[in-house]
C-alpha positions in Angstrom: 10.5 4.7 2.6 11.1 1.0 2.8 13.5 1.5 5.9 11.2 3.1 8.0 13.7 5.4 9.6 13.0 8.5 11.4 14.0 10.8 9.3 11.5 9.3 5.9 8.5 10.2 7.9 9.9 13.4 9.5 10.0 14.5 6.0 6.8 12.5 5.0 4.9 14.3 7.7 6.1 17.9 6.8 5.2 17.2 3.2 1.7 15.7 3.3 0.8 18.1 6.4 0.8 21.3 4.1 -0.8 19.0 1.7 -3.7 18.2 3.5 -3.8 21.1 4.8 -4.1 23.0 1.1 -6.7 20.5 0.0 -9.0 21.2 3.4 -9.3 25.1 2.6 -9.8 24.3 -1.0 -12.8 22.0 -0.2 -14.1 24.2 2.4 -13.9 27.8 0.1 -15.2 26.2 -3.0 -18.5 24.6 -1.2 -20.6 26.7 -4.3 -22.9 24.4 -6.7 -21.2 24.3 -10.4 -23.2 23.0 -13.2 -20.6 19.8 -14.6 -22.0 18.9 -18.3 -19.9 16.0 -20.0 -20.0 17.1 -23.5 -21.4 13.7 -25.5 -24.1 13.2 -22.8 -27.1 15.1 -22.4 -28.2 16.1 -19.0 -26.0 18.3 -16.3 -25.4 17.6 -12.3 -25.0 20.0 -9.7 -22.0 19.8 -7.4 -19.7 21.6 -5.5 -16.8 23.2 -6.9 -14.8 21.6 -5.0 -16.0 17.5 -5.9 -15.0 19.0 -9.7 -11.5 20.2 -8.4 -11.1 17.4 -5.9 -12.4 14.6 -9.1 -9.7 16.4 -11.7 -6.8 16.1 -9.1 -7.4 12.5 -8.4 -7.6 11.4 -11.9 -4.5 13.4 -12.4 -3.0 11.7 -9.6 -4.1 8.3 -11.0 -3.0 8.9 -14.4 0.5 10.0 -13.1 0.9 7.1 -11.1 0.0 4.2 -14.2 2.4 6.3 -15.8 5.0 6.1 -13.8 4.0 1.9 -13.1 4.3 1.9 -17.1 7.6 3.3 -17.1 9.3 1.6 -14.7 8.1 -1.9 -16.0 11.6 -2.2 -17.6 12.9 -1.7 -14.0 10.9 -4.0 -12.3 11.8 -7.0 -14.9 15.4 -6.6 -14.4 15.0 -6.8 -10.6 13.0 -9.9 -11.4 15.5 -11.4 -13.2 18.5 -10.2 -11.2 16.4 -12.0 -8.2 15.9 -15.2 -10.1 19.9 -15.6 -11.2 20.9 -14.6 -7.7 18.5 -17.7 -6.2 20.1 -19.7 -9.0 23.4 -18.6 -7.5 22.8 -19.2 -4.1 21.3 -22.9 -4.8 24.0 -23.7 -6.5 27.0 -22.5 -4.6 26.2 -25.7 -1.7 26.8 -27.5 -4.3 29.9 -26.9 -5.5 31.2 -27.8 -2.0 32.9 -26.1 0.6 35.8 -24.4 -1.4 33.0 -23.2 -4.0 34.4 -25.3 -6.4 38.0 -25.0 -6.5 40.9 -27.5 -6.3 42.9 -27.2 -3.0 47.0 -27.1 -3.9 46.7 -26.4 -7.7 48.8 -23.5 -8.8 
């Protein structure tokens, strides 16, 4: 939503509403204490249910998004370099003088 417009957060609004919504009720159903062991350390924690559902959907979240950074590294590099030429371009067309270079009354 680099625009901004209207519509983009019309649509942004009636996706993460629901959302939100969703993750409420789960936190507020699921207030029950779980026993969360980590299997090479010794020792358990009490917590809600919901803090283990809530933890596992943000580092699923977190993992997606590096994922998606990763793979679009390739992207970003070309943009980078497409920026860079166009600069080049742009320094150099002043330059080459009003006609951008050409000779007036040849041909």
């Amino acid at each position: 939503m680099v625009g901004g417009s209207r519509i983009g957060s019309i649509v942004t609004a009636i996706v993460t509403t629901p959302v939100t919504l969703a993750v409420i009720l789960f936190a507020v159903s699921n207030r029950h204490p779980a026993e969360l062991r980590l299997w090479p350390l010794a020792g358990s924690a009490e917590v809600p249910l919901y803090l283990v559902g809530l933890a596992t959907m943000l580092i699923g979240f977190l993992f997606g998004a590096a994922v998606a950074w990763l793979g679009a590294g390739t992207a970003r590099a070309r943009a980078r370099t497409a920026e860079r030429d166009l600069r080049a371009l742009r320094t150099s067309l002043p330059a080459a003088g009003p006609d951008g270079g050409r000779t007036r009354g040849a041909g």
